[in-house]
C-alpha positions, 0 to 999 in steps of 0.5 A: 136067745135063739127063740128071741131071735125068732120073734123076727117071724111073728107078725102083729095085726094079723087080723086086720089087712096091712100095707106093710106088715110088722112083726114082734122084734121090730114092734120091741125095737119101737117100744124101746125107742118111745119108752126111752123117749116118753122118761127123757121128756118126763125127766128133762120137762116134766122133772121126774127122775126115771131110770130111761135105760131100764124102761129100754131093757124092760121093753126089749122083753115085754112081748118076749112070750110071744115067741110061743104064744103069737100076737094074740089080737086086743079084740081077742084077748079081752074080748071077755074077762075069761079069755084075757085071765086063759090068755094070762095063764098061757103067757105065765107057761110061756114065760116059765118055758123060757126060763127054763132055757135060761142058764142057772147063773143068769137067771137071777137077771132073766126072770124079773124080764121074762116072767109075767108074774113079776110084771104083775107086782112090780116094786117101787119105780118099776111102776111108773117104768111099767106105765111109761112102757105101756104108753109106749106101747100103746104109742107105737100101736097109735104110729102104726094107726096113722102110717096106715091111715096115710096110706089111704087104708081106712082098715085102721080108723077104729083102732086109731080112736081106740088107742087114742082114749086108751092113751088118753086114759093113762093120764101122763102129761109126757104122752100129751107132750109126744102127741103134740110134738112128735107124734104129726111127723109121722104121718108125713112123707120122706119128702115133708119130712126133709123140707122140714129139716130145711126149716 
C-alpha cells in the first residue's frame, strides 16, 4: 500500500507540454469514476447487467505497475511490436514485485488486480468488465484532450483524433451515449457550467 501510495509522483504525458499536469493516482481515480458510469449506462440504458463496482476496484489497480515502471508514453510503448511485447515483459516483473510485498493470506485477493498476466486471460464477465475499463481509460485520456485543447494548447490536437478512433474502434453504444451526453461538459468553463444547473 505504501508504494500505491506513491503513484501520487508519477506524472502522465510527460512528453507532450501540459497546462496542468496529471499524475497516476488522479488518472485511476477517473478511470474509476467513468468505468463506474460507462456499466451504469450499459446496465440502466442499454440492459446489460454489469458488476459497476468490480470495474470500480478493477480500475483503481489497472496502472498500479506504474509505481516501478513510470508512465511509459503510447508513441513509445507501440511504437513497434518489439517494444510493446519488452514493455509487457517489464510490467509482468513489476507486477510480481508487487505481489511479493502482498501478505500471504491476501493475496488470493491482490493477484487477480495486480498481475498482468491474469489481465491478459480474463474469464467470463471480467471481459466485458476489461473492455468497459478500456474505454474508460481511453475516455479519460480523451477528457484530458479537450481540457487542454480549452486551454488554447494545440499540444493535444492529434492525440485527441487519435483517441477518438481509438474509442471509436471498441464499438460500445455506452461510449457513444458518454460522447454525446456528457463528454460537451467538459470542455466548459465553471461559469457555463453553473448557468447550466440554472437551466
Amino acid at each position: 500500500m505504501a508504494y500505491l501510495y506513491r503513484l501520487r509522483y508519477i506524472e502522465r504525458w510527460s512528453l507532450m507540454r501540459n497546462t496542468t499536469r496529471e499524475n497516476v493516482a488522479e488518472h485511476s481515480y477517473h478511470v474509476a469514476l467513468l468505468a463506474h458510469m460507462l456499466c451504469e449506462i450499459g446496465n440502466r440504458i442499454f440492459g446489460r447487467s454489469l458488476n459497476s463496482d468490480r470495474v470500480v476496484t478493477l480500475a483503481l489497480f489497472h496502472d498500479a505497475t506504474e509505481v516501478f515502471t513510470g508512465d511509459i508514453p503510447t508513441p513509445v510503448k507501440h511504437h513497434n511490436p518489439k517494444m510493446l511485447a519488452n514493455f509487457r515483459d517489464i510490467e509482468a516483473m513489476a507486477a510480481e514485485r508487487l505481489l511479493a510485498m502482498v501478505p500471504p493470506q491476501l493475496l488470493p485477493a491482490y493477484t487477480p488486480l495486480i498481475s498482468s498476466s491474469s489481465k491478459q486471460q480474463p474469464d467470463g464477465e471480467d471481459l466485458l468488465l476489461l473492455r468497459m475499463l478500456k474505454a474508460a481509460d481511453l475516455l479519460d485520456a480523451y477528457i484530458k484532450c479537450l481540457s487542454e485543447l480549452s486551454s488554447g494548447n494545440r499540444e493535444f490536437a492529434v492525440a485527441k483524433g487519435q483517441t477518438e478512433a481509438a474509442l471509436a474502434r471498441l464499438e460500445l453504444p455506452e461510449i457513444d451515449w458518454f460522447l454525446t451526453h456528457m463528454a460537451p461538459s467538459f470542455s466548459k468553463t465553471l461559469d457555463e457550467l453553473s448557468e447550466q444547473d440554472d437551466d
